[in-house]
N, C-alpha and C positions, 0 to 999 in steps of 0.2 A: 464544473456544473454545479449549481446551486438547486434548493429545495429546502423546503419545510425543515428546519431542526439543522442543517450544516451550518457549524459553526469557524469550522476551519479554513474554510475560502479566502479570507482576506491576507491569512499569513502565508498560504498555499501560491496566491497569487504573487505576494509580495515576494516569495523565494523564486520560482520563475521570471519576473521581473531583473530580481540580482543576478540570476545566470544569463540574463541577454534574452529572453525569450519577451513576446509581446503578449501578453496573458489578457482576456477577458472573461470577465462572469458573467455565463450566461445560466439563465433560471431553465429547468426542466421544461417547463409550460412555454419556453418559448419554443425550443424545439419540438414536442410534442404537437406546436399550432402551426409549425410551418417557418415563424419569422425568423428562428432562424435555421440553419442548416449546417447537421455534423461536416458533413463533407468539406466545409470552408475552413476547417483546421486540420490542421497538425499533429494534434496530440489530445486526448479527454483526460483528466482528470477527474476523479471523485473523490473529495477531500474527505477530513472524518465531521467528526461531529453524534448527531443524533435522529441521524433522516427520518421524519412522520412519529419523530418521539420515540423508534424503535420498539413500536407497537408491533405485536406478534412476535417477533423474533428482530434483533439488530440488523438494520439494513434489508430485513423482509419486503418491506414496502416500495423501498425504492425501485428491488430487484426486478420486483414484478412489475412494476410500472413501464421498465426498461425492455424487458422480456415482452410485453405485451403492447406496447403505443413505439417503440422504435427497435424493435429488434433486427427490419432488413439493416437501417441505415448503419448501425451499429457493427452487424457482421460485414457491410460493406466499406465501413473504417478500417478493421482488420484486415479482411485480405485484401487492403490496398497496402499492409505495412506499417501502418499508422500506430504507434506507442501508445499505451492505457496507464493509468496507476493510478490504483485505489491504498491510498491512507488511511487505516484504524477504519472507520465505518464504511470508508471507500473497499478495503478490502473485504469485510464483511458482505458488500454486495455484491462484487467481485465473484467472491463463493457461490452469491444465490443465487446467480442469473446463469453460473457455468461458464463464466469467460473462463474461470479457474479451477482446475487446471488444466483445464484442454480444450477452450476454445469453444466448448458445446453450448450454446445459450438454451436452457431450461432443464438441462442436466445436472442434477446436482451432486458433485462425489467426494466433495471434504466440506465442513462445516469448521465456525466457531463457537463454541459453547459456552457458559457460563464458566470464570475462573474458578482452578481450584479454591482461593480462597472464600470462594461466596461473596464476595462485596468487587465494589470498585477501586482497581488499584491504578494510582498516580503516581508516577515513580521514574526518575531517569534510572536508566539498565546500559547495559553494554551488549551491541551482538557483533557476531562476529559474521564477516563477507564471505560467503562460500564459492567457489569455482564454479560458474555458470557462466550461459554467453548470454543473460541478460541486458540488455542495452543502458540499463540506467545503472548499472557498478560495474561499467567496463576502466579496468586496469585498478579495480579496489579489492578483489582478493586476496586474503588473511590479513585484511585489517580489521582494526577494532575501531565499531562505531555507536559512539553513545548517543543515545535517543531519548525523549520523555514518551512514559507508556501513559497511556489514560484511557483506562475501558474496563466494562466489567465484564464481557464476552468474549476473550479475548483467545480462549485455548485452541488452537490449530487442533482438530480430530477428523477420522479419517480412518478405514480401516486396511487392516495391514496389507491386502493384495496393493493397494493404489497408494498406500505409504511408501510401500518397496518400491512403483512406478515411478514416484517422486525422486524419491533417491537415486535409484539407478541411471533415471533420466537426468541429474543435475537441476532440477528445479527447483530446490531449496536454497532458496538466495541469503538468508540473513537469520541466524541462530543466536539465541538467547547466550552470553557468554559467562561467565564468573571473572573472577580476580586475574583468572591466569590465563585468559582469552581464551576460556575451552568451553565448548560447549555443555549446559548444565540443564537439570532438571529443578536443581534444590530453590527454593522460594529465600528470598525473593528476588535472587538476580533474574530467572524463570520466574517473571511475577503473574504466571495463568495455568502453569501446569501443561505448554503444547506439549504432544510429542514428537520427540526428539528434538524437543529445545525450539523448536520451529518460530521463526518468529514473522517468516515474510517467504513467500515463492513466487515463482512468475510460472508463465505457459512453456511448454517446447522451444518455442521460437525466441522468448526472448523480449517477448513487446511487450507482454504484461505483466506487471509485476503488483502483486499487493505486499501490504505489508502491514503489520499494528502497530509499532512505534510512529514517533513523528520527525521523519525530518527536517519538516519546514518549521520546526519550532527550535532548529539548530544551525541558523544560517549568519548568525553574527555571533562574534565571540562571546559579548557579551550574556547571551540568553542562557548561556549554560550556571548552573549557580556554584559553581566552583572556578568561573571562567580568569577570578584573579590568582587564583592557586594552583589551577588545573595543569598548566603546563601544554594547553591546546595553542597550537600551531594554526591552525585553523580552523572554524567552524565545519563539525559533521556533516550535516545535513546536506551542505552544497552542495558535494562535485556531483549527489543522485539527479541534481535541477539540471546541474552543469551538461553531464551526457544525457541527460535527453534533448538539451537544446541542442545540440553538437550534433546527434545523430538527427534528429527534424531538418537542420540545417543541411546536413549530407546527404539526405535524404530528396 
């Protein structure tokens, strides 16, 4: 889904695309007008970028735009089963509208805030795959997957009763890692300060998943800037495109 300020759409498309998926952009206003209509897909995506310039808060505008002009059509994507994934501002709105993390549209109960380091950081990280039945990191548990971060709002917060619901529940899909694939706090492999390293979660069920790194900006060997020395077997980003075509497909 496109709008005002998303910039990430075309690589987003382009990685869907290499996993076998038939991807279109379509703009917010068209569905808002009727031409076209969620229900004749598969799968949403909300790429990143900088939706409505990230006036108010990142990803505030979108939210509410979502929350207010298609919120039935929306909850009736979900409980049809239908997979979501918000990227870097995708998951920012993600948070604002209450898909995350639990499915409430206009509920809001985690946030992301300003990094700790006060500015925007751009930076490939490593995070690590956590045990979840997520549908887009099915069979990538405790691997390491490197990403480029690019955001200045980026810190996962949240307070501790519904920090502990996350955890207990298995909803923390992908944490900030270090050198030795552990999860870390210290800047700047943790380049926002989440907590508990957090770098991406989905809902209970598994269909939605946000996240702040990018991994459609990891889908050919080439993009990574160590990719002659790296010792990468294959591009990160993919197999995430990969099972969600698979699951759509089985679906």
């Amino acid at each position: 889904m496109r709008t005002d300020g998303i910039n990430c759409d075309n690589e987003t498309f382009y990685a869907f695309r290499k996993a076998g998926a038939e991807p279109k952009l379509v703009h917010v206003n068209q569905l808002r007008s009727g031409q076209e209509n969620l229900a004749d897909y598969q799968l949403l995506v909300l790429s990143g970028g900088f939706s409505y310039g990230d006036d108010v808060h990142s990803g505030k505008i979108l939210a509410v735009e979502l929350t207010s002009f298609l919120k039935e059509s929306i909850q009736e994507f979900i409980n049809k089963g239908k997979p979501v994934l918000g990227i870097c501002n995708g998951f920012q709105v993600l948070v604002r509208t209450g898909l995350l993390p639990d499915l409430k549209l206009g509920q809001i109960n985690t946030t992301l805030i300003n990094n700790n380091s006060g500015r925007f950081e751009c930076r490939w990280v490593d995070t690590r795959v956590e045990k979840s039945n997520c549908i887009f990191t099915k069979g990538m548990a405790g691997s390491i997957v490197s990403m480029q971060s690019a955001h200045g709002e980026g810190k996962f917060y949240t307070d501790p009763e519904q920090l502990k619901r996350l955890e207990d529940s298995s909803q923390v899909v992908f944490r900030y890692a270090d050198s030795q694939g552990l999860p870390t706090m210290n800047y700047p492999e943790n380049p926002n300060g989440s907590l508990n390293s957090i770098a991406g979660i989905c809902d209970r069920t598994g269909l939605v998943l946000g996240l702040m790194p990018h991994p459609e900006r990891f889908v050919e060997i080439h993009q990574h800037p160590n990719w002659r020395r790296g010792g990468f077997e294959s591009p990160h980003g993919l197999p995430i495109f990969i099972n969600a075509v698979k699951y759509c497909q089985e679906m």
